[in-house]
N, C-alpha and C positions, 0 to 999 in steps of 0.2 A: 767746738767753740771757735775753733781759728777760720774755717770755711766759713762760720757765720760771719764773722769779722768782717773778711775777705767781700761777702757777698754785702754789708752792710755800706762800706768804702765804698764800692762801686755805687750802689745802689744811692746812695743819696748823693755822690757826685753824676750819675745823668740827669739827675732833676734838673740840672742847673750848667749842667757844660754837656760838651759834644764828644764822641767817644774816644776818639784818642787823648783828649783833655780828662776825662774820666780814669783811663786806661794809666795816664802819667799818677794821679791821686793813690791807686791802686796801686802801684810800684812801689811810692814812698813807705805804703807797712811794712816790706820786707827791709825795707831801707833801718828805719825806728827801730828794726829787732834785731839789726845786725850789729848795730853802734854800740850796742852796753857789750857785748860780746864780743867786738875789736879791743873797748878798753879794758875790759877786765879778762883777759884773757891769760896775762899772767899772774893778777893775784887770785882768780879761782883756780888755776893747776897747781897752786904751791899750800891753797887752804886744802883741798884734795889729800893733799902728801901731808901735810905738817898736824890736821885737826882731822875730827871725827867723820868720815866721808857720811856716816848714816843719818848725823844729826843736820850735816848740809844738804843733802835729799831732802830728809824733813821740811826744813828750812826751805825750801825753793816750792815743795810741795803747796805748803801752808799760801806762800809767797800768790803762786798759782790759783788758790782756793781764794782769794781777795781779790783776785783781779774778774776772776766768774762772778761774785758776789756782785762786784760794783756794776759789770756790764749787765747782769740781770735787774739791776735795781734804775740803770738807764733806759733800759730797753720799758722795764716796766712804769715807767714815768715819762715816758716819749720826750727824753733830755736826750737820745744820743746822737752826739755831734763830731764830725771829723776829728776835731781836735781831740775829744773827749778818746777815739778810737784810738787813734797815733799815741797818748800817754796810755793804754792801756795793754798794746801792745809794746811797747819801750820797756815799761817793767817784765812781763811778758819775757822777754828778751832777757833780763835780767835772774831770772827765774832758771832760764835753761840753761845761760852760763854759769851757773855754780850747778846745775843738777847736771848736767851732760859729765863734767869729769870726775865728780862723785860715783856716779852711778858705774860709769865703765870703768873704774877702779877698783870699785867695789866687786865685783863680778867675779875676779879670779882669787877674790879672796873668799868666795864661797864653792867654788866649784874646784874640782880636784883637775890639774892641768892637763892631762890627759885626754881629757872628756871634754874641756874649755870651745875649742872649735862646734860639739853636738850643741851643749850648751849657747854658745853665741847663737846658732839657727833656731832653737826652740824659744829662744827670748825674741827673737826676731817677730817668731810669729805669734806671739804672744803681742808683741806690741803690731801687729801688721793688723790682727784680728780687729782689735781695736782702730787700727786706722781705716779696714772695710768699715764698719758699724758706725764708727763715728760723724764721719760722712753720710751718712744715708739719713740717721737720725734727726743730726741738725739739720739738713733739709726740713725734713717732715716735723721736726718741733718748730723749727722757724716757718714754718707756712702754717703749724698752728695759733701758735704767739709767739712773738718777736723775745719775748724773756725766757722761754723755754728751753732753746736749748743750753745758756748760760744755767738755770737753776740745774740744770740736769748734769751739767761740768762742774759746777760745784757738789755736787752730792757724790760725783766720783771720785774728785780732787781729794772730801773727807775722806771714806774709804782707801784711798793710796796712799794716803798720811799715816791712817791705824795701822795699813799694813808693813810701812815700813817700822812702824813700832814695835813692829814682832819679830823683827832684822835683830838677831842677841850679838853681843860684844864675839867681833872675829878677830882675829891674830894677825898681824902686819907687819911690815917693816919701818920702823918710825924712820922720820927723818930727823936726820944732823941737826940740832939747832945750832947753826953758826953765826957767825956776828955778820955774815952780809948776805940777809934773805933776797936781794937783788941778783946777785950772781947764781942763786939757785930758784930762781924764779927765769933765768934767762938758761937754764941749765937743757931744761925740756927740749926747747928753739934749738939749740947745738946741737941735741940728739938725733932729732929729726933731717937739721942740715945733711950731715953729716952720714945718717941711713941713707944713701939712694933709692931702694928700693924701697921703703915706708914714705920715702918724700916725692916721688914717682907715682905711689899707689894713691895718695891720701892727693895730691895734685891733678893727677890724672882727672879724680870725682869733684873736683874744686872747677877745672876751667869745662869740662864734659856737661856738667849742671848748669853753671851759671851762664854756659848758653844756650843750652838747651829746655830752660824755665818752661816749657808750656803747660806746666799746675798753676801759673804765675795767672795765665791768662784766661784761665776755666769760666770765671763768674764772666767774661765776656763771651768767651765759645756759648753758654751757658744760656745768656740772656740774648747775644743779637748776631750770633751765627748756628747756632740747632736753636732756636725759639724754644729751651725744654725747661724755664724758668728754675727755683729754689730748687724744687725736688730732682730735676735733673741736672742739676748743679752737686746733689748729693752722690748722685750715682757716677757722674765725671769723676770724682775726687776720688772715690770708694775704689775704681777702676785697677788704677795703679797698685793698690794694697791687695790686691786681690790678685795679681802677678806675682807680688813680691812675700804674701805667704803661698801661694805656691813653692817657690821656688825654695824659701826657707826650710817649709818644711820635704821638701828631697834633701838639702841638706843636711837635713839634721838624722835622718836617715842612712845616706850616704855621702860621709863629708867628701868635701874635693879633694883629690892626692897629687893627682897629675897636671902640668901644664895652666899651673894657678896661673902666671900672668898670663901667657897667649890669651888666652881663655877670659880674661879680664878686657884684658885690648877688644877681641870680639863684642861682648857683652856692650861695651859701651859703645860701640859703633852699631850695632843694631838697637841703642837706647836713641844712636839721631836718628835713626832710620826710622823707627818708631814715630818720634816727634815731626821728622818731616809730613809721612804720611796723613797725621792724625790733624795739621796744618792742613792740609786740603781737604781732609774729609767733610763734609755735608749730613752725613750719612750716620746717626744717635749706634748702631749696631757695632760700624766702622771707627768710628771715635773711640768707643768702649776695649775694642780691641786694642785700638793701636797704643792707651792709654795701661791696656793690663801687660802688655809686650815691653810697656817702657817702666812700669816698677817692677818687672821680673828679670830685667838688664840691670837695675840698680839696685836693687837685693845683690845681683849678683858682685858685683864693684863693691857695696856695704862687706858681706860675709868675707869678701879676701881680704881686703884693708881691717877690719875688726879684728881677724885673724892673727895679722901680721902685730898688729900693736899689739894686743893682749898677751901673745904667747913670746914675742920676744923683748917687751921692754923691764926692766925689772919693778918690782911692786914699789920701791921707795920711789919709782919716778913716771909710775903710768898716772898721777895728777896731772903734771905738766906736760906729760905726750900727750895723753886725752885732751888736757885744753886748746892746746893746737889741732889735733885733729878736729876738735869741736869747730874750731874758729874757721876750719876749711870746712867742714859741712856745712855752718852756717851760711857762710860765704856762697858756698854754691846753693842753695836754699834762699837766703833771705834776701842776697846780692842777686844770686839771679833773676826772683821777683823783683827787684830793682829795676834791673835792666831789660828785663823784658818788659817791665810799665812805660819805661823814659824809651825804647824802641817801638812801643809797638804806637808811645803819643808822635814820636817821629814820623815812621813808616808805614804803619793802620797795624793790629793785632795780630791777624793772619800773617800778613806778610815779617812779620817779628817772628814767631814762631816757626815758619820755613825756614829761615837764615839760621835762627839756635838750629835746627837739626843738624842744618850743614854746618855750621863750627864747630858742633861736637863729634861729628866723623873727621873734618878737620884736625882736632884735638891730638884722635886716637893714631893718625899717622905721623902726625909730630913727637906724642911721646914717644912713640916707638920706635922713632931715630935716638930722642934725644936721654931716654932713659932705657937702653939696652936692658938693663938689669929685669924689667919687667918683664920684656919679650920672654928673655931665656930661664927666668925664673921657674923650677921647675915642679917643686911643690914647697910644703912650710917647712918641711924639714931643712931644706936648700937654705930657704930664707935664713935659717936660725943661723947656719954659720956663718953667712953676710951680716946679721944683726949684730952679731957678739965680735963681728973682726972691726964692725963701725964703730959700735963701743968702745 
Protein backbone atom coordinates (compact mmCIF):
# COMPACT_ATOMS: atom_id res chain seq x y z
CA UNK A 1 0.00 0.00 0.00
CA UNK A 2 2.63 2.74 0.81
CA UNK A 3 4.81 1.92 -2.58
CA UNK A 4 1.48 2.50 -4.09
CA UNK A 5 1.05 5.71 -2.54
CA UNK A 6 4.55 6.76 -3.12
CA UNK A 7 4.20 5.68 -6.94
CA UNK A 8 0.64 7.54 -7.14
CA UNK A 9 2.20 11.21 -5.54
CA UNK A 10 4.72 11.05 -8.16
CA UNK A 11 2.68 9.98 -10.61
CA UNK A 12 0.03 12.45 -10.89
CA UNK A 13 2.56 15.40 -9.93
CA UNK A 14 4.54 14.67 -13.58
CA UNK A 15 1.34 15.23 -15.35
CA UNK A 16 1.64 18.75 -14.46
CA UNK A 17 5.13 19.69 -13.08
CA UNK A 18 8.73 18.97 -14.03
CA UNK A 19 10.78 16.36 -12.17
CA UNK A 20 12.34 17.80 -9.46
CA UNK A 21 8.98 19.86 -8.84
CA UNK A 22 7.51 16.34 -8.80
CA UNK A 23 10.37 14.98 -6.67
CA UNK A 24 9.63 18.04 -3.95
CA UNK A 25 5.48 16.72 -3.81
CA UNK A 26 6.96 13.22 -3.22
CA UNK A 27 9.05 14.21 -0.23
CA UNK A 28 6.16 15.98 1.39
CA UNK A 29 4.34 12.09 2.26
CA UNK A 30 7.23 11.41 4.31
CA UNK A 31 6.89 14.82 5.74
CA UNK A 32 2.50 14.16 6.64
CA UNK A 33 3.77 10.88 8.33
CA UNK A 34 6.28 12.12 10.34
CA UNK A 35 4.15 15.02 12.03
CA UNK A 36 1.46 13.00 14.04
CA UNK A 37 4.56 10.99 15.34
CA UNK A 38 6.77 14.15 16.38
CA UNK A 39 3.48 15.20 18.31
CA UNK A 40 2.39 12.22 19.89
CA UNK A 41 5.21 10.82 20.64
CA UNK A 42 4.91 11.23 24.36
CA UNK A 43 1.43 10.43 24.78
CA UNK A 44 1.68 7.11 22.73
CA UNK A 45 4.96 5.72 25.06
CA UNK A 46 3.10 6.48 28.29
CA UNK A 47 -0.57 4.86 26.70
CA UNK A 48 1.90 1.90 25.92
CA UNK A 49 2.90 1.65 29.81
CA UNK A 50 -0.18 2.88 31.55
CA UNK A 51 -3.25 0.95 29.07
CA UNK A 52 -3.67 -2.39 27.36
CA UNK A 53 -0.61 -2.44 24.66
CA UNK A 54 -2.76 -5.26 22.79
CA UNK A 55 -5.93 -3.48 22.55
CA UNK A 56 -3.69 -0.30 21.12
CA UNK A 57 -2.21 -2.67 18.19
CA UNK A 58 -5.69 -3.45 17.70
CA UNK A 59 -6.68 0.03 17.62
CA UNK A 60 -4.01 1.29 15.07
CA UNK A 61 -4.67 -2.00 13.15
CA UNK A 62 -8.38 -1.30 12.57
CA UNK A 63 -7.17 2.54 12.28
CA UNK A 64 -4.85 1.11 9.11
CA UNK A 65 -7.80 -1.14 7.88
CA UNK A 66 -9.72 2.48 7.09
CA UNK A 67 -7.33 4.06 5.61
CA UNK A 68 -6.89 0.94 2.65
CA UNK A 69 -10.62 1.04 2.61
CA UNK A 70 -10.89 4.62 1.75
CA UNK A 71 -7.82 4.62 -0.78
CA UNK A 72 -9.48 1.65 -2.48
CA UNK A 73 -12.63 3.33 -2.77
CA UNK A 74 -10.68 6.41 -4.42
CA UNK A 75 -8.65 4.76 -6.46
CA UNK A 76 -11.92 2.87 -7.52
CA UNK A 77 -13.89 6.15 -8.37
CA UNK A 78 -10.82 7.83 -10.12
CA UNK A 79 -11.33 10.80 -7.08
CA UNK A 80 -7.67 10.41 -6.06
CA UNK A 81 -6.18 13.44 -5.44
CA UNK A 82 -2.84 14.89 -3.94
CA UNK A 83 -4.55 16.12 -1.18
CA UNK A 84 -6.82 13.30 -0.72
CA UNK A 85 -3.00 11.17 -0.49
CA UNK A 86 -1.31 13.57 2.04
CA UNK A 87 -4.66 13.17 4.63
CA UNK A 88 -4.33 9.53 4.17
CA UNK A 89 -1.02 9.11 4.84
CA UNK A 90 -1.23 11.75 8.08
CA UNK A 91 -3.46 9.30 9.74
CA UNK A 92 -1.33 6.55 8.25
CA UNK A 93 1.25 8.19 10.35
CA UNK A 94 -0.97 8.21 13.30
CA UNK A 95 -1.66 4.58 13.16
CA UNK A 96 2.11 3.69 13.52
CA UNK A 97 2.64 5.87 16.35
CA UNK A 98 0.46 4.27 18.78
CA UNK A 99 1.24 0.66 17.06
CA UNK A 100 5.24 0.99 17.03
CA UNK A 101 5.49 1.22 21.00
CA UNK A 102 2.71 -1.04 21.71
CA UNK A 103 4.10 -3.60 19.72
CA UNK A 104 7.72 -3.47 20.76
CA UNK A 105 6.57 -3.53 24.40
CA UNK A 106 4.61 -6.15 23.92
CA UNK A 107 7.19 -8.45 22.58
CA UNK A 108 9.28 -9.12 25.85
CA UNK A 109 6.27 -9.73 27.41
CA UNK A 110 5.82 -12.79 25.33
CA UNK A 111 9.10 -14.14 24.87
CA UNK A 112 11.22 -15.51 27.63
CA UNK A 113 14.50 -12.99 27.97
CA UNK A 114 16.94 -15.22 27.24
CA UNK A 115 15.84 -16.05 23.80
CA UNK A 116 14.48 -12.14 23.24
CA UNK A 117 17.60 -11.28 20.86
CA UNK A 118 16.45 -15.10 18.51
CA UNK A 119 13.27 -13.78 18.95
CA UNK A 120 13.78 -10.01 17.63
CA UNK A 121 15.51 -11.68 14.33
CA UNK A 122 12.69 -14.24 13.65
CA UNK A 123 10.18 -11.28 13.92
CA UNK A 124 12.24 -9.34 11.72
CA UNK A 125 11.83 -11.75 9.14
CA UNK A 126 8.62 -12.21 9.66
CA UNK A 127 7.92 -8.70 8.89
CA UNK A 128 10.94 -8.50 6.15
CA UNK A 129 9.03 -11.35 4.19
CA UNK A 130 6.31 -9.27 4.01
CA UNK A 131 8.13 -6.30 3.14
CA UNK A 132 9.89 -8.70 -0.24
CA UNK A 133 6.07 -9.54 -1.22
CA UNK A 134 4.47 -6.49 -0.59
CA UNK A 135 6.35 -4.63 -2.97
CA UNK A 136 6.35 -6.91 -5.77
CA UNK A 137 2.52 -7.38 -5.34
CA UNK A 138 1.52 -3.74 -5.38
CA UNK A 139 3.45 -3.39 -8.44
CA UNK A 140 1.64 -6.06 -10.14
CA UNK A 141 -2.01 -5.24 -8.66
CA UNK A 142 -1.35 -1.66 -9.46
CA UNK A 143 -0.52 -2.24 -13.14
CA UNK A 144 -3.72 -4.32 -12.78
CA UNK A 145 -6.22 -1.93 -11.27
CA UNK A 146 -5.37 1.19 -9.61
CA UNK A 147 -7.72 -0.09 -6.39
CA UNK A 148 -6.21 -3.51 -6.12
CA UNK A 149 -3.67 -3.36 -4.34
CA UNK A 150 -5.35 -1.07 -1.44
CA UNK A 151 -8.52 -3.97 -1.42
CA UNK A 152 -5.60 -6.41 -1.00
CA UNK A 153 -4.12 -4.24 2.40
CA UNK A 154 -7.27 -4.14 3.51
CA UNK A 155 -7.99 -7.83 3.58
CA UNK A 156 -4.53 -8.22 5.33
CA UNK A 157 -5.06 -5.29 7.78
CA UNK A 158 -8.48 -7.60 8.69
CA UNK A 159 -6.51 -10.72 9.22
CA UNK A 160 -3.72 -8.79 11.49
CA UNK A 161 -6.53 -7.46 13.68
CA UNK A 162 -8.09 -11.19 14.28
CA UNK A 163 -4.76 -12.20 14.92
CA UNK A 164 -4.06 -9.93 17.36
CA UNK A 165 -7.28 -11.00 19.02
CA UNK A 166 -5.84 -14.30 19.80
CA UNK A 167 -2.86 -12.26 21.73
CA UNK A 168 -4.45 -13.71 25.60
CA UNK A 169 -4.15 -11.25 28.66
CA UNK A 170 0.03 -11.36 29.54
CA UNK A 171 1.55 -10.35 32.81
CA UNK A 172 3.39 -6.86 33.09
CA UNK A 173 4.44 -4.34 35.10
CA UNK A 174 1.72 -1.60 35.59
CA UNK A 175 2.63 1.74 35.85
CA UNK A 176 2.41 4.24 38.97
CA UNK A 177 -0.50 6.09 38.63
CA UNK A 178 0.78 9.36 39.83
CA UNK A 179 -0.66 12.83 39.96
CA UNK A 180 1.75 14.13 37.29
CA UNK A 181 1.45 11.79 34.01
CA UNK A 182 3.73 14.71 32.45
CA UNK A 183 6.76 14.02 34.32
CA UNK A 184 6.32 10.29 33.37
CA UNK A 185 5.60 10.82 29.91
CA UNK A 186 9.01 12.87 29.82
CA UNK A 187 10.57 10.04 31.95
CA UNK A 188 11.33 7.75 28.72
CA UNK A 189 13.42 11.15 27.05
CA UNK A 190 15.64 11.10 30.37
CA UNK A 191 16.28 7.57 29.90
CA UNK A 192 17.51 7.68 26.60
CA UNK A 193 19.40 11.09 27.32
CA UNK A 194 21.09 9.71 29.83
CA UNK A 195 21.99 5.92 28.13
CA UNK A 196 24.88 6.91 25.76
CA UNK A 197 25.02 3.87 24.22
CA UNK A 198 21.19 3.34 23.29
CA UNK A 199 21.24 7.21 22.31
CA UNK A 200 24.35 6.69 20.15
CA UNK A 201 22.74 3.45 18.63
CA UNK A 202 19.21 4.67 18.01
CA UNK A 203 21.05 8.23 16.64
CA UNK A 204 23.54 6.71 14.75
CA UNK A 205 20.23 4.94 12.37
CA UNK A 206 18.27 8.45 12.84
CA UNK A 207 21.13 10.81 11.00
CA UNK A 208 22.76 7.53 8.84
CA UNK A 209 18.99 7.16 7.11
CA UNK A 210 17.75 10.37 6.95
CA UNK A 211 20.63 10.97 4.60
CA UNK A 212 20.97 8.34 3.00
CA UNK A 213 16.89 8.05 1.85
CA UNK A 214 17.43 6.52 -1.50
CA UNK A 215 13.88 4.21 -0.89
CA UNK A 216 12.69 8.09 -0.90
CA UNK A 217 13.64 8.32 -4.49
CA UNK A 218 12.71 4.66 -6.05
CA UNK A 219 9.37 5.74 -7.93
CA UNK A 220 11.87 8.36 -9.67
CA UNK A 221 14.87 5.75 -10.22
CA UNK A 222 11.80 3.70 -11.09
CA UNK A 223 10.03 5.74 -13.81
CA UNK A 224 12.86 8.21 -15.47
CA UNK A 225 16.27 6.74 -14.65
CA UNK A 226 15.97 2.55 -15.32
CA UNK A 227 12.67 3.38 -17.50
CA UNK A 228 11.33 -0.12 -15.41
CA UNK A 229 7.86 1.64 -14.86
CA UNK A 230 5.22 0.13 -11.60
CA UNK A 231 6.34 -3.39 -11.70
CA UNK A 232 9.99 -2.42 -11.46
CA UNK A 233 9.33 0.04 -9.04
CA UNK A 234 7.98 -3.25 -7.06
CA UNK A 235 11.13 -5.06 -7.40
CA UNK A 236 13.43 -1.63 -6.34
CA UNK A 237 11.37 -1.57 -3.02
CA UNK A 238 11.35 -5.54 -2.50
CA UNK A 239 15.34 -5.21 -3.12
CA UNK A 240 16.29 -3.88 0.31
CA UNK A 241 13.91 -6.55 2.19
CA UNK A 242 15.52 -9.18 0.75
CA UNK A 243 18.92 -8.16 2.26
CA UNK A 244 17.45 -7.46 5.40
CA UNK A 245 15.64 -11.13 5.79
CA UNK A 246 18.67 -12.53 4.88
CA UNK A 247 20.61 -11.10 7.29
CA UNK A 248 17.73 -11.58 9.92
CA UNK A 249 17.57 -14.73 9.55
CA UNK A 250 21.57 -15.55 10.31
CA UNK A 251 20.73 -13.92 13.16
CA UNK A 252 18.27 -15.56 14.40
CA UNK A 253 20.49 -18.49 13.99
CA UNK A 254 23.46 -17.23 15.31
CA UNK A 255 22.89 -14.09 17.36
CA UNK A 256 25.74 -11.44 17.57
CA UNK A 257 27.99 -11.81 20.75
CA UNK A 258 31.00 -10.01 19.70
CA UNK A 259 32.04 -6.55 18.85
CA UNK A 260 28.20 -5.42 18.62
CA UNK A 261 29.11 -1.81 18.08
CA UNK A 262 32.32 -1.80 15.81
CA UNK A 263 30.45 -4.07 13.82
CA UNK A 264 27.41 -1.54 13.67
CA UNK A 265 29.68 1.51 12.80
CA UNK A 266 30.78 -0.87 9.66
CA UNK A 267 27.33 -1.87 8.73
CA UNK A 268 26.21 1.61 8.35
CA UNK A 269 29.10 2.73 6.33
CA UNK A 270 28.85 0.23 3.89
CA UNK A 271 24.62 1.07 4.00
CA UNK A 272 26.25 4.82 2.23
CA UNK A 273 28.38 2.89 0.23
CA UNK A 274 25.69 0.86 -0.97
CA UNK A 275 23.51 4.16 -1.63
CA UNK A 276 26.34 5.88 -3.34
CA UNK A 277 26.83 3.23 -5.81
CA UNK A 278 23.17 2.31 -6.41
CA UNK A 279 23.03 6.64 -7.18
CA UNK A 280 25.11 5.98 -10.24
CA UNK A 281 23.99 2.76 -11.29
CA UNK A 282 22.14 2.55 -14.79
CA UNK A 283 22.23 -0.74 -14.66
CA UNK A 284 18.18 -2.84 -13.21
CA UNK A 285 20.84 -6.01 -12.06
CA UNK A 286 23.28 -3.38 -10.40
CA UNK A 287 20.57 -1.30 -8.60
CA UNK A 288 18.97 -4.52 -7.24
CA UNK A 289 22.11 -5.29 -5.70
CA UNK A 290 23.26 -2.32 -4.29
CA UNK A 291 19.68 -1.85 -3.05
CA UNK A 292 19.69 -5.63 -1.10
CA UNK A 293 23.52 -4.67 0.23
CA UNK A 294 21.80 -1.57 1.81
CA UNK A 295 18.66 -3.33 3.72
CA UNK A 296 21.07 -6.01 4.89
CA UNK A 297 23.39 -3.04 6.56
CA UNK A 298 20.17 -1.83 8.06
CA UNK A 299 18.75 -4.99 9.41
CA UNK A 300 21.89 -4.97 10.76
CA UNK A 301 21.80 -1.31 12.77
CA UNK A 302 17.79 -2.53 13.30
CA UNK A 303 18.87 -6.00 15.24
CA UNK A 304 21.69 -4.18 17.75
CA UNK A 305 19.56 -1.01 18.66
CA UNK A 306 16.29 -3.45 19.10
CA UNK A 307 18.62 -5.43 21.02
CA UNK A 308 19.84 -3.00 23.19
CA UNK A 309 16.24 -1.36 24.02
CA UNK A 310 14.40 -4.53 24.61
CA UNK A 311 16.70 -6.37 26.83
CA UNK A 312 17.89 -3.42 28.93
CA UNK A 313 15.25 -1.09 29.60
CA UNK A 314 12.81 -2.24 32.13
CA UNK A 315 8.98 -3.45 31.09
CA UNK A 316 7.21 -0.47 33.05
CA UNK A 317 9.15 1.96 30.86
CA UNK A 318 9.92 0.30 27.28
CA UNK A 319 6.45 2.40 26.22
CA UNK A 320 8.14 5.49 26.37
CA UNK A 321 11.78 4.14 25.34
CA UNK A 322 9.97 2.49 22.25
CA UNK A 323 8.37 5.83 21.51
CA UNK A 324 11.41 7.70 21.17
CA UNK A 325 13.04 5.00 19.41
CA UNK A 326 9.89 5.09 17.16
CA UNK A 327 10.25 8.95 16.69
CA UNK A 328 13.97 8.17 15.55
CA UNK A 329 13.08 5.64 13.18
CA UNK A 330 10.48 7.61 11.98
CA UNK A 331 12.53 10.44 11.53
CA UNK A 332 15.15 8.60 9.57
CA UNK A 333 12.27 6.94 7.38
CA UNK A 334 9.72 9.65 6.86
CA UNK A 335 12.30 12.81 7.34
CA UNK A 336 14.61 11.41 5.31
CA UNK A 337 11.95 10.89 2.47
CA UNK A 338 11.48 14.53 3.23
CA UNK A 339 14.74 15.56 2.57
CA UNK A 340 15.53 13.63 -0.04
CA UNK A 341 12.14 15.08 -2.09
CA UNK A 342 13.13 18.92 -0.97
CA UNK A 343 17.08 17.72 -2.18
CA UNK A 344 16.75 15.94 -4.88
CA UNK A 345 13.84 19.30 -6.22
CA UNK A 346 17.04 21.47 -5.38
CA UNK A 347 19.91 19.47 -6.88
CA UNK A 348 18.12 16.71 -9.56
CA UNK A 349 17.44 13.17 -7.75
CA UNK A 350 20.56 11.36 -8.60
CA UNK A 351 22.59 13.73 -7.59
CA UNK A 352 20.51 13.81 -4.00
CA UNK A 353 20.97 10.40 -3.52
CA UNK A 354 25.06 10.42 -4.07
CA UNK A 355 25.45 13.11 -1.38
CA UNK A 356 23.02 10.82 1.27
CA UNK A 357 25.65 8.25 0.71
CA UNK A 358 28.32 10.39 1.47
CA UNK A 359 26.73 11.91 4.67
CA UNK A 360 26.05 8.67 5.99
CA UNK A 361 29.72 7.42 5.86
CA UNK A 362 30.08 10.82 7.16
CA UNK A 363 27.82 10.14 10.05
CA UNK A 364 29.63 6.76 10.98
CA UNK A 365 33.06 8.70 11.57
CA UNK A 366 31.48 11.38 13.63
CA UNK A 367 29.77 9.01 15.80
CA UNK A 368 32.65 7.17 16.34
CA UNK A 369 34.49 10.06 17.83
CA UNK A 370 31.69 11.44 19.37
CA UNK A 371 29.99 8.26 21.04
CA UNK A 372 33.06 6.13 22.08
CA UNK A 373 30.80 3.83 23.83
CA UNK A 374 29.53 2.38 20.54
CA UNK A 375 33.10 1.79 19.07
CA UNK A 376 34.16 -0.21 22.35
CA UNK A 377 30.88 -1.71 22.95
CA UNK A 378 31.59 -5.24 23.12
CA UNK A 379 28.60 -7.29 23.25
CA UNK A 380 24.90 -6.93 25.01
CA UNK A 381 26.02 -8.35 27.96
CA UNK A 382 28.74 -5.24 28.07
CA UNK A 383 25.88 -3.10 27.28
CA UNK A 384 23.59 -4.31 30.20
CA UNK A 385 26.02 -3.10 32.78
CA UNK A 386 26.22 0.58 30.96
CA UNK A 387 22.36 0.32 30.86
CA UNK A 388 21.64 -0.30 34.49
CA UNK A 389 24.76 2.15 35.85
CA UNK A 390 22.72 4.99 33.35
CA UNK A 391 19.60 3.99 35.16
Amino acid sequence: MVIVIGWQVYDIARHTMGLKEAAFRLGIIGLVQFVPLFLLTLVTGWTADRLDRRWIARGSVALEFCCAVALGWLAWTHSTTLASLYVVAALLGVGRAFAGPALSALAPNLVPREILPRAIALSSIAWQVGAVLGPAFGGYLYAFAAFAPYAFSAILFAIAFISLLAIGPVRRTSLDRGPNPWAQMVEGLRYVRHNRLVLGAISLDLFAVLLGGATAMLPVFARDVLHAGPEGLGHLRAAPAVGATLTAAFFSARPLKNNVGLKMLVAVALFGAATIVFGYSRWMPLSLLCLGLLGAADMFSVYVRQSLIQLYTPDEMRGRVGAVSSLFISASNELGETESGFLGALIGPVPAVIAGGIGAIAVVFLWSWWFPELRLAKSFEASNSQSRAAG
